[in-house]
C-alpha positions in Angstrom: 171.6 132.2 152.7 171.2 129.0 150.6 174.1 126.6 150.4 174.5 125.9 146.7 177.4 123.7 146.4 179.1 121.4 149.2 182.1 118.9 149.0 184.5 116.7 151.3 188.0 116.7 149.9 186.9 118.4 146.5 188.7 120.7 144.6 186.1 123.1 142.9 187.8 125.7 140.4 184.7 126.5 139.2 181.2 126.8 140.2 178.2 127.3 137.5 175.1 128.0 138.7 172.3 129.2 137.8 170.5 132.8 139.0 166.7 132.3 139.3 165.6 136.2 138.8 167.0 139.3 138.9 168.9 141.2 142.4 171.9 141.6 144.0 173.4 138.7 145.4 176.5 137.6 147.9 178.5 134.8 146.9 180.8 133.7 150.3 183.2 130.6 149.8 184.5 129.1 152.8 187.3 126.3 152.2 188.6 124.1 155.3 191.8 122.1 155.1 192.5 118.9 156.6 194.1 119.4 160.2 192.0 119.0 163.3 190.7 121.3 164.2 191.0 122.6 160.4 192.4 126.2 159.4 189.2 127.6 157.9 189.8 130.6 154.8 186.6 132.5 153.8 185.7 135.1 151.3 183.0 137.1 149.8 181.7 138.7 146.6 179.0 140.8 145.8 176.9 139.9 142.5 174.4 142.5 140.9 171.9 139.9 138.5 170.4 142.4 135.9 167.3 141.7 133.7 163.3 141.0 134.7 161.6 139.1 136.7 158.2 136.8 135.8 155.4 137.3 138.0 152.0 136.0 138.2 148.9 134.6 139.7 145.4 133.7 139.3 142.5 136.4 139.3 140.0 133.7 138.0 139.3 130.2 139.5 141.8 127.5 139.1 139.6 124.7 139.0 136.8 124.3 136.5 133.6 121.8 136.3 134.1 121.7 132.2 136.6 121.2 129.9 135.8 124.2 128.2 136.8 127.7 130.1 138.1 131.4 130.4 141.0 132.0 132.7 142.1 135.8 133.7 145.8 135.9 135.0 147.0 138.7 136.8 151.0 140.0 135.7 153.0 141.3 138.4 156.3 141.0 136.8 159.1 143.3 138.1 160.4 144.7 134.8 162.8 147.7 134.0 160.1 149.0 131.0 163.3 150.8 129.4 165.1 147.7 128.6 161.7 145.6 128.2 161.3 143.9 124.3 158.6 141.8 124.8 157.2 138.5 126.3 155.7 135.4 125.5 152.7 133.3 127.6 152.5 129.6 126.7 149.0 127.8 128.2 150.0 124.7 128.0 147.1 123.6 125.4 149.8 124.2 122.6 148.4 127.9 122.4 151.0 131.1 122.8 150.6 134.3 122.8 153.3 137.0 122.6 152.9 140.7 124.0 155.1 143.8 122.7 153.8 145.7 126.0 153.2 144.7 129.6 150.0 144.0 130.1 148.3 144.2 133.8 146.0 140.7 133.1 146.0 137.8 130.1 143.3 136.2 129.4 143.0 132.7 127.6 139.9 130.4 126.8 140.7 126.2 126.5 138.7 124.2 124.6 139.0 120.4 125.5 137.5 118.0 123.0 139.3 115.0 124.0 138.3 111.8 126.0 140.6 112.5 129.7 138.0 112.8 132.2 140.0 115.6 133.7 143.0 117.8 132.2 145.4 119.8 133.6 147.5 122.8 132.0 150.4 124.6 133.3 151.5 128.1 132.4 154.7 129.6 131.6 156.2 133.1 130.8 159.7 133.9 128.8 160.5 138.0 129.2 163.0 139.2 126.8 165.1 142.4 127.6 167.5 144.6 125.0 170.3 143.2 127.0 169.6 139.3 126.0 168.6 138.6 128.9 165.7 136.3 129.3 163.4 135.4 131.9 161.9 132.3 132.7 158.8 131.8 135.1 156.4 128.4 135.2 153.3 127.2 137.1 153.0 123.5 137.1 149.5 122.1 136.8 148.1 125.7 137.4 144.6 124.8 136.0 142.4 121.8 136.3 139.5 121.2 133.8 137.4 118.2 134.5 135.8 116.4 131.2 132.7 113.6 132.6 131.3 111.9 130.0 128.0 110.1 130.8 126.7 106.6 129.4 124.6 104.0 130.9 123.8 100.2 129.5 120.9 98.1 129.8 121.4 94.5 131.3 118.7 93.3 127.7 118.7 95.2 124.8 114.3 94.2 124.8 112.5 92.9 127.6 109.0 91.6 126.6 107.3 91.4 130.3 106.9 93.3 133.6 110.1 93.0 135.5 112.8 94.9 137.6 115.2 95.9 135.0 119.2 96.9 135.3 121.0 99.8 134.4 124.8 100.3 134.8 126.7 102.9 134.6 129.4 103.5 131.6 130.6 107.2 132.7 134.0 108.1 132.4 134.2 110.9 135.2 137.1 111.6 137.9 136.7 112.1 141.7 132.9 111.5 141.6 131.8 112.0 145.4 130.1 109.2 147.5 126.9 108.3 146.2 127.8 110.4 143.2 125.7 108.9 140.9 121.6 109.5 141.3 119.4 107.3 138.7 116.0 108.7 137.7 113.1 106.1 135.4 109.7 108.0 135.5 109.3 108.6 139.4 111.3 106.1 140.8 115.2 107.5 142.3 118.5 106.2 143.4 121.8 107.2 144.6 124.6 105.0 144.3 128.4 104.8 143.9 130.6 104.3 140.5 130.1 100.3 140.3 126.5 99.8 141.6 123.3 99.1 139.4 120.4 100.5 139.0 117.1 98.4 139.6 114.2 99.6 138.7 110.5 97.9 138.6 108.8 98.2 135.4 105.0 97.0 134.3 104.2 98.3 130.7 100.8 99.2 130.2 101.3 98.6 126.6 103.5 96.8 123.9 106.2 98.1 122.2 106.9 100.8 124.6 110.4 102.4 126.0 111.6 104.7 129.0 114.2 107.5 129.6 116.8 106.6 132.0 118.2 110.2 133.6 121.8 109.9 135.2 123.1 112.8 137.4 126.6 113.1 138.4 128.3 114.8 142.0 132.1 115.2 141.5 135.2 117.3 142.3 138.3 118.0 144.7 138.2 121.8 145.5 134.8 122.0 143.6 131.2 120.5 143.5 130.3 120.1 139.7 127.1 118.5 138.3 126.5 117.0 135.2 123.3 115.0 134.2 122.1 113.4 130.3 119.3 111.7 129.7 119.4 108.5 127.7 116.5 108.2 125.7 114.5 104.7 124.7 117.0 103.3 126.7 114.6 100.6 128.5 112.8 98.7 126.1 109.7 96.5 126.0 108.1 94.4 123.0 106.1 91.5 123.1 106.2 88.8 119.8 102.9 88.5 118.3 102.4 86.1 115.8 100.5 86.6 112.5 100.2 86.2 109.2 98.1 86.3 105.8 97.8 84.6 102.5 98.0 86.9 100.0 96.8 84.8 97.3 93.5 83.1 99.1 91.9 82.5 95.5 93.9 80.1 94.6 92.2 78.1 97.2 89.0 77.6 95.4 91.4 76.0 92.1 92.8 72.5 91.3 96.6 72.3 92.8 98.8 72.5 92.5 99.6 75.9 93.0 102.3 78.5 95.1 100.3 80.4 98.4 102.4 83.3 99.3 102.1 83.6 102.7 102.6 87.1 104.1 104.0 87.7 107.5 102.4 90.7 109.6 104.3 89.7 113.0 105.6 92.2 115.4 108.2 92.4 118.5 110.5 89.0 117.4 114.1 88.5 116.8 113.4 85.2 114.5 110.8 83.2 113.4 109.9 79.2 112.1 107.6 78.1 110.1 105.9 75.0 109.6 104.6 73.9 106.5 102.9 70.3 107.0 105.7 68.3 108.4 108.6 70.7 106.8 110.3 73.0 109.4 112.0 76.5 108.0 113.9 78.4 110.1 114.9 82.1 109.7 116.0 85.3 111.4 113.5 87.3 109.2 110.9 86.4 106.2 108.7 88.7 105.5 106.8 86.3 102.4 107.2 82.7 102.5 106.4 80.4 99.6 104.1 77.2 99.5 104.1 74.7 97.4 100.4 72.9 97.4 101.2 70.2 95.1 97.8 68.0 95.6 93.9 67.7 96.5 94.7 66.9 100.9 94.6 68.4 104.3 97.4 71.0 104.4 98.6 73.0 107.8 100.8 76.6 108.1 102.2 77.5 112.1 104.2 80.5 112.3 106.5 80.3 115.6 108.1 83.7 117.0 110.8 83.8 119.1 111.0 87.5 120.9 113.0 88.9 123.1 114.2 87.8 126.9 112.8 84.3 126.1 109.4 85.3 125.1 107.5 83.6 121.9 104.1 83.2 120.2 102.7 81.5 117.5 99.8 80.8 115.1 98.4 78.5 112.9 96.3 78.1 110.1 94.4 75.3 108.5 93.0 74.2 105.1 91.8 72.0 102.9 92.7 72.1 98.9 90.3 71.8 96.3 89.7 68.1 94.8 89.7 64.4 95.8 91.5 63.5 98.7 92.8 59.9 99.1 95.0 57.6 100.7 96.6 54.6 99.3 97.4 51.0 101.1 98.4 47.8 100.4 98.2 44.3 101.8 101.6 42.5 100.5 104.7 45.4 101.0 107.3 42.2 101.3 107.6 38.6 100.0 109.0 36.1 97.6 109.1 36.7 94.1 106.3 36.4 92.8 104.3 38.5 94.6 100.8 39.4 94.6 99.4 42.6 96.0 95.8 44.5 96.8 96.1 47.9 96.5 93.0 49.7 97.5 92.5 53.4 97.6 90.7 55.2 100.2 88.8 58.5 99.5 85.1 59.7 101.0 85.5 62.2 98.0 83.5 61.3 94.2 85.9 60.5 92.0 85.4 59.8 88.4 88.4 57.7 87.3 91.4 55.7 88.2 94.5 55.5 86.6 97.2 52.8 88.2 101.0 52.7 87.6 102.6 49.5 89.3 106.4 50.8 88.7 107.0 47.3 86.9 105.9 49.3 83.7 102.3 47.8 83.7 98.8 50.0 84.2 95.2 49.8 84.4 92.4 52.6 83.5 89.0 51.9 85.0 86.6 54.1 86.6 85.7 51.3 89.4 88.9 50.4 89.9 89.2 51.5 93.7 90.8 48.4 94.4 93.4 45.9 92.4 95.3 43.3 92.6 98.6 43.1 90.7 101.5 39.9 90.6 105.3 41.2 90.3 106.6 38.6 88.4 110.8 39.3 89.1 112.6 40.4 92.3 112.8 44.4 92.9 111.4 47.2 94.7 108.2 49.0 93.6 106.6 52.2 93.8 103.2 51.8 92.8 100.9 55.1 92.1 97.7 55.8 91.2 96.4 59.3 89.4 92.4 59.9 90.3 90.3 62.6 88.8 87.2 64.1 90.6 84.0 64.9 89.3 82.3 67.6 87.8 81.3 69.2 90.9 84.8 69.0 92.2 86.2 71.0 89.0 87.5 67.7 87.5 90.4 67.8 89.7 93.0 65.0 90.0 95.4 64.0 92.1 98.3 61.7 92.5 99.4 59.6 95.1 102.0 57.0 95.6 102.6 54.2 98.0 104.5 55.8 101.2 106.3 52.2 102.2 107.4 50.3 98.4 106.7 46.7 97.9 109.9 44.6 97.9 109.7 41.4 95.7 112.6 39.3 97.1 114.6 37.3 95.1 115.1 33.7 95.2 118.3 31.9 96.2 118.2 29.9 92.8 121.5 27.7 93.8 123.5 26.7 91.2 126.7 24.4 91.3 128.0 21.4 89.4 126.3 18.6 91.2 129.6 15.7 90.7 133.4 16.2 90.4 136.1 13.5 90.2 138.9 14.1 92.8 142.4 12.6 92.5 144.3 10.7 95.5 147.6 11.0 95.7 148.0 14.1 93.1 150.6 16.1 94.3 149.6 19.1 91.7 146.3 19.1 93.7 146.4 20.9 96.8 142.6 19.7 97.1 139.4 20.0 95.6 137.3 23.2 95.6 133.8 23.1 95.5 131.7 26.3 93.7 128.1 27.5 94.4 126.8 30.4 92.6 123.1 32.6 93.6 121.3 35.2 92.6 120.9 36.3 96.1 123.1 36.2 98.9 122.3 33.5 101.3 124.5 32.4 104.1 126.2 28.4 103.2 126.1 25.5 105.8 128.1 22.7 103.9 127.4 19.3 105.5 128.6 15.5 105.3 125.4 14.5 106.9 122.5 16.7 106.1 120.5 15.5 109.3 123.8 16.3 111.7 125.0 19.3 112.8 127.9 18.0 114.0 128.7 17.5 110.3 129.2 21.4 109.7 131.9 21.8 107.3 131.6 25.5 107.5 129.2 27.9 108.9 130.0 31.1 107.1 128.5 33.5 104.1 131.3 31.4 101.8 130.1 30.0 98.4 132.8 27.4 98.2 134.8 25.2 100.2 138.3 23.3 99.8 137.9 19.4 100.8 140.5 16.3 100.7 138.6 13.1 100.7 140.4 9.9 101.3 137.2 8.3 99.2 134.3 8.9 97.5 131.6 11.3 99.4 128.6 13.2 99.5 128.5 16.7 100.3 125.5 18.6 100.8 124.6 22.8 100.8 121.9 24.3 102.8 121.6 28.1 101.2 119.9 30.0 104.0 118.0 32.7 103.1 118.3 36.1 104.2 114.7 36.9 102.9 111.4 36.4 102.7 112.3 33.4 100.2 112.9 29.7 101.1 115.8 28.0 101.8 117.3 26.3 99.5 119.2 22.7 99.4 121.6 20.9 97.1 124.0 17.8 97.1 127.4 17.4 95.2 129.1 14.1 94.2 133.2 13.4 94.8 134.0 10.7 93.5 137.8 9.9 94.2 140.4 8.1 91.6 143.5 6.6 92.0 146.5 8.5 90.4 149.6 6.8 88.3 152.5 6.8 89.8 156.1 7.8 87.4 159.3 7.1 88.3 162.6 8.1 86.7 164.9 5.8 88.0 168.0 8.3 87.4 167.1 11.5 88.2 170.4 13.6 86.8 172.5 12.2 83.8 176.0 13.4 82.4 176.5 12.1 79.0 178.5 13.6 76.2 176.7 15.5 73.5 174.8 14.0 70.6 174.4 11.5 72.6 171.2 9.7 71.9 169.7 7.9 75.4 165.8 7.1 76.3 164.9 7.8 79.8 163.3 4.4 80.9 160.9 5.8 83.2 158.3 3.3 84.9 154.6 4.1 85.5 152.2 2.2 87.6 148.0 2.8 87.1 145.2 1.3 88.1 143.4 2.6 84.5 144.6 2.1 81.1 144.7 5.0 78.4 147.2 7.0 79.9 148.8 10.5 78.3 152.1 10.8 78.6 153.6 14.7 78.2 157.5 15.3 77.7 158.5 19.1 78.5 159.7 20.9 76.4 160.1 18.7 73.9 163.5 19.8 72.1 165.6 17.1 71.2 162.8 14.9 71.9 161.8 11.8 69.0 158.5 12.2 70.3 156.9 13.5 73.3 153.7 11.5 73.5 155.4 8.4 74.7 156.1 6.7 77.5 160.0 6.3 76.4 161.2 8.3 73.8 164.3 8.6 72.2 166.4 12.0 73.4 169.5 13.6 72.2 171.8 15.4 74.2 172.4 19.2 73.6 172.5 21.4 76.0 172.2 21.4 79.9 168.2 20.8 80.7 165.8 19.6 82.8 162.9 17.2 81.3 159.6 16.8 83.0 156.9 13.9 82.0 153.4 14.5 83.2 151.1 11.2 82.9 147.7 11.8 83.3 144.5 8.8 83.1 141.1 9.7 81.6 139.6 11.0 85.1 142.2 13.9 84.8 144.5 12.3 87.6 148.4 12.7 87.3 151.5 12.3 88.5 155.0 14.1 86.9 158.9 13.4 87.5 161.6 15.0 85.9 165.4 14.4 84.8 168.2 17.1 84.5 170.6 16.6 81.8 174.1 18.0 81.7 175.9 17.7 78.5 179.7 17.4 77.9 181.2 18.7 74.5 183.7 17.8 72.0 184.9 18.3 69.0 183.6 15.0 67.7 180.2 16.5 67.9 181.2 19.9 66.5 180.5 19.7 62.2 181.5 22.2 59.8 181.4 21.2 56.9 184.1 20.9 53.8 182.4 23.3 51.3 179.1 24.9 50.7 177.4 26.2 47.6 176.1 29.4 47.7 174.0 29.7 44.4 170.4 30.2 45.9 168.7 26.9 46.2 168.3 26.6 49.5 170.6 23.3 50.0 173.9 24.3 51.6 173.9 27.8 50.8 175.1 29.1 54.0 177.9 28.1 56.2 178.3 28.4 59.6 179.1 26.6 63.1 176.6 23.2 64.3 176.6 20.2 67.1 175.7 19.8 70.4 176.4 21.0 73.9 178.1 24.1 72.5 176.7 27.0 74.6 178.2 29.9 72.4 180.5 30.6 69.7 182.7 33.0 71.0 184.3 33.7 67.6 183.7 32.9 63.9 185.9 33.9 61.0 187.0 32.8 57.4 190.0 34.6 55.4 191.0 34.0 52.1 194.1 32.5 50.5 195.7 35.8 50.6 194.8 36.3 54.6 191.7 38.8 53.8 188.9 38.8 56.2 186.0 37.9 54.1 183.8 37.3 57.2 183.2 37.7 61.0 180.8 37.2 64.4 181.2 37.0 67.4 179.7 35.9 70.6 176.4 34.3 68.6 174.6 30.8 69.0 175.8 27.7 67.3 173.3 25.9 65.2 171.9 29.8 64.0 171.8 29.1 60.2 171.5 33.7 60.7 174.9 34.2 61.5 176.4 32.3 58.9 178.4 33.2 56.1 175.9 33.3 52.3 179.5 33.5 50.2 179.3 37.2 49.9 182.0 40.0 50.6 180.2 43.2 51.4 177.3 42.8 48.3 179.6 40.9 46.1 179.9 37.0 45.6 183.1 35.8 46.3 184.6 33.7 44.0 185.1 30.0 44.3 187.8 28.8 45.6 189.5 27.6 49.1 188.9 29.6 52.1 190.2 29.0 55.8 188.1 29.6 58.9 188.9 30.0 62.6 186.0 29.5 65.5 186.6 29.5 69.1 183.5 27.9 71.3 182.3 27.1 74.7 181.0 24.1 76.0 177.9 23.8 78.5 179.7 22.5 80.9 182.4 25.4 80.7 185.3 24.3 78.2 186.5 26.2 75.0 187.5 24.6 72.4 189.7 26.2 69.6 188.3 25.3 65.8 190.4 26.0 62.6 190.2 24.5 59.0 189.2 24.7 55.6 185.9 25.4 53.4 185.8 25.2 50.0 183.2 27.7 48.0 181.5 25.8 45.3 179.9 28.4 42.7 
């Protein structure tokens, strides 16, 4: 009666479908055209479905409260045994199981070891007949296996007091019922939902002590399961209590210094500080700490704990080493060198001698010597100590002490500068005058005009020297203050200010042709006599010491003079030369002899304002080259020719040379002519 296949204006040829089980079936198609009303054609067909049929159902429960479980499954498949081969069950866990006969029930156990908090399987069947045929039958989520798994958490892993503690819940468990969840801690009991916590009041009786938490679980859809664990130690109390030991105690009764191991035998504490004297350790755990007890003095151990849930405790211990104890002072720990210092030492103990070390490398021995005084002759800082030795009675112990602050010796300013300098007006090298102090320490420098006015300040700054320009003589006076203990310190400097010569080139730029000979005529004015007069540079100069000396032209240059008087006062002006060639002041000579003698044995290219010799050559009669530069200096006596072809003399005899040269001021001149070689 079911209507398998259904279409508007479709054209079906043909129609695949598949036959759920065995039986005889009727297969009616009805097709209606498109008039209105439509023309309707129907026909039939009878269908015989051969092969089995898979059926089953449950004989056991369906729903279990663990993951681990027996199911029974009743078969009432409709099979023709004749034609039956066999069949296979699939559980849905991954197991099958294949039967050669039909049996009337299966039975199957699962075993769940997974984390799901519930699990479903569904079955399926597959018959197989001689004829192919096969049968196909499946129950979808046919079994359902529920899988809690219980855990709780404490809010504090300790707790170190009485107090209401907190539990929660960590279960993994599905369709838990209202209130599902019922908490047990000794007598006390609660019943709460998935996401509420457990409170519980606790007052330990003693200390470390724990409880057993029991959680109980309601849950199921179709079933009531129950499932309880009980977590053990899982409330904890501990209290920290402080305390420890020295191992080595004996040591006590001996001359430090020494090592005290001190042994720690605290309980119920996450970490713990110790306090040796002043000196803080801390550490998560130390079961032996070390102590170093250098000296005879009073000496203190505290052992803090820090426990759990903010809890602590601590001890202390104190003791007394063997030997004289002491203390050490002075009177003077700061002033100017020199310095003179008590030092007593303090000490209620008997002590049989005293050794001092002032840390300037002197000492004094003396067994009365429970107070000194000592001078510190230079600047520095001291550390002066003093070794003492007890008695008999005290086991001859000794023990060393230095100062706790040092004694600073501070030094003195000791000023030193030059106390007169002479200062030039009207210089114009002199930008002007600098004035230099020097110290040993560093003071700050109030330079003054007028030592009794303020308003004199030069400069009020840490600067050791200071630029002036006076327009006549003056006084000019340092105060050094000192940034010490020390005094301050004063000095006074002397300027005393001369008149400088005055020079004057009257022509300051000259073009003259060159070998030229000219003097300069410069004029000086000075108030003082004994002047030094410096020409620079000096070439072509007769002499450069004089006021007006005689110059030759040669190349383009610029010619300072510098007069200074005896105070160290100048004044400078300068003259630029440019020279003009020609070949009037070009000389070659006529002949040379090259024999060795160091008169005319080279020849080559001289005279003034040439700026280079472009090129040089000398042929013989026959038109040889014999020699050749080019691009060299004129007047270079090393670029000449020495009479030589290759390594051999040349012989004596008429030679012709061509030069080409250029002038300072830009012109080239062609040379040509001849030299005669004069063995």
């Amino acid at each position: 009666d079911s209507i398998v296949y259904k279409s508007d204006g479709g054209n079906l040829s043909n129609l695949n479908y598949f036959m759920p089980y065995a039986s005889s079936f009727q297969v009616n198609l009805s097709i209606d055209d498109k008039r209105t009303p439509s023309c309707t054609s129907t026909t039939s067909k009878d269908l015989n479905v051969v092969g089995s049929t898979g059926i089953f159902a449950n004989i056991s429960d369906s729903i279990f409260c663990n993951p681990n479980a027996t199911i029974a499954i009743k078969n009432y498949s409709n099979i023709e045994k004749s034609k039956f081969k066999y069949m296979i069950w699939d559980f849905g866990d991954g197991s099958t199981q294949q039967y050669n006969n039909i049996p009337n029930t299966v039975m199957h156990s699962y075993r769940y070891n997974g984390n799901a908090s519930i699990v479903n399987y569904s079955i399926s069947l597959r018959i197989f007949d001689t004829d192919g045929c096969t049968s196909n039958t499946s129950a979808t989520n046919k079994y359902k296996l529920y899988n809690p798994k219980l855990s709780a958490v404490a809010s504090e892993p300790m707790y170190c007091s009485s107090k209401t503690v907190y539990v929660n819940s960590t279960s993994s468990v599905s369709d838990l019922i209202t209130n599902g969840l019922k908490w047990q801690l000794e007598d006390y009991t609660q019943n709460l939902n998935a996401n509420e916590t457990f409170t519980a009041p606790i007052h330990p009786q003693a200390y470390p002590s724990s409880y057993d938490v029991k959680l109980s679980l309601t849950y199921g859809n179709g079933i009531t399961c129950h499932k309880d664990s009980t977590f053990i130690d899982l409330i904890k109390f501990d209290k920290p209590i402080a305390h420890f030991s020295i191992l080595d105690s004996s040591l006590l009764d001996v001359c430090p210094p020494y090592i005290l191991h001190l042994k720690n035998n605290s309980t119920g504490y996450q970490s713990l500080q110790w306090t040796l004297s002043d000196s803080i350790y801390n550490t998560s755990v130390k079961d032996t700490m070390l102590y170093y007890v250098e000296k005879p003095s009073n000496y203190s151990v505290k052992l803090k704990l820090n426990g759990y849930d903010n809890c602590y405790d601590s001890t202390s211990l104190a003791f007394v080493s063997k030997g004289p104890k002491a203390t050490l002072s002075s009177d003077n720990y700061k002033n100017c060198v020199p310095v003179t210092t008590t030092l007593t030492l303090n000490s209620q103990d008997p002590i049989e001698n005293y050794l001092w070390a002032f840390g300037d490398g002197n000492t004094v021995s003396s067994p009365l010597a429970s107070q000194v005084s000592h001078q510190y002759a230079n600047s520095g800082t001291y550390k002066p100590s003093i070794t003492i030795i007890g008695t008999i009675e005290s086991g001859h112990c000794f023990n060393n002490l230095e100062l706790t602050n040092p004694i600073i010796v501070d030094e003195k300013i000791n000023l030193d500068y030059q106390k007169s300098y002479s200062y030039c007006l009207g210089d114009s090298a002199n930008g002007g005058l600098t004035i230099y102090t020097n110290s040993k320490a560093s003071p700050s420098f109030y330079w003054t005009t007028d030592p009794s006015s303020e308003g004199s300040i030069i400069t009020d700054n840490t600067s050791n020297a200071i630029v002036v320009k006076p327009s006549q003589s003056a006084n000019y006076y340092i105060h050094a203050k000192s940034n010490n203990t020390c005094p301050d310190e004063y000095g006074t400097v002397v300027v005393t200010t001369h008149e400088s010569p005055i020079v004057n080139i009257s022509d300051n730029s000259l073009t003259i042709a060159a070998g030229t000979i000219f003097t300069p005529n410069p004029t000086v004015q000075s108030t003082y006599p004994d002047l030094k007069y410096t020409w620079s540079p000096t070439t072509r100069v007769s002499n450069p010491t004089i006021q007006n000396p005689q110059i030759i032209s040669d190349n383009n240059i610029t010619y300072t003079l510098k007069v200074q008087n005896t105070f160290g006062c100048s004044d400078e002006d300068s003259l630029q030369i440019r020279t003009l060639c020609s070949t009037s002041k070009i000389m070659i000579p006529t002949g040379f002899t090259p024999n060795g003698d160091g008169k005319n044995d080279i020849f080559y290219v001289k005279g003034y304002g040439i700026k280079l010799v472009n090129h040089f050559i000398v042929v013989d009669r026959w038109g040889k080259t014999v020699f050749e530069r080019n691009n060299i200096n004129a007047n270079d006596i090393s670029n000449g020719w020495d009479g030589k072809v290759g390594n051999v003399s040349a012989a004596s005899g008429t030679y012709v040379y061509f030069a080409n040269v250029t002038c300072n001021e830009g012109n080239i001149i062609p040379l040509k002519g001849t030299i005669v070689l004069i063995r």
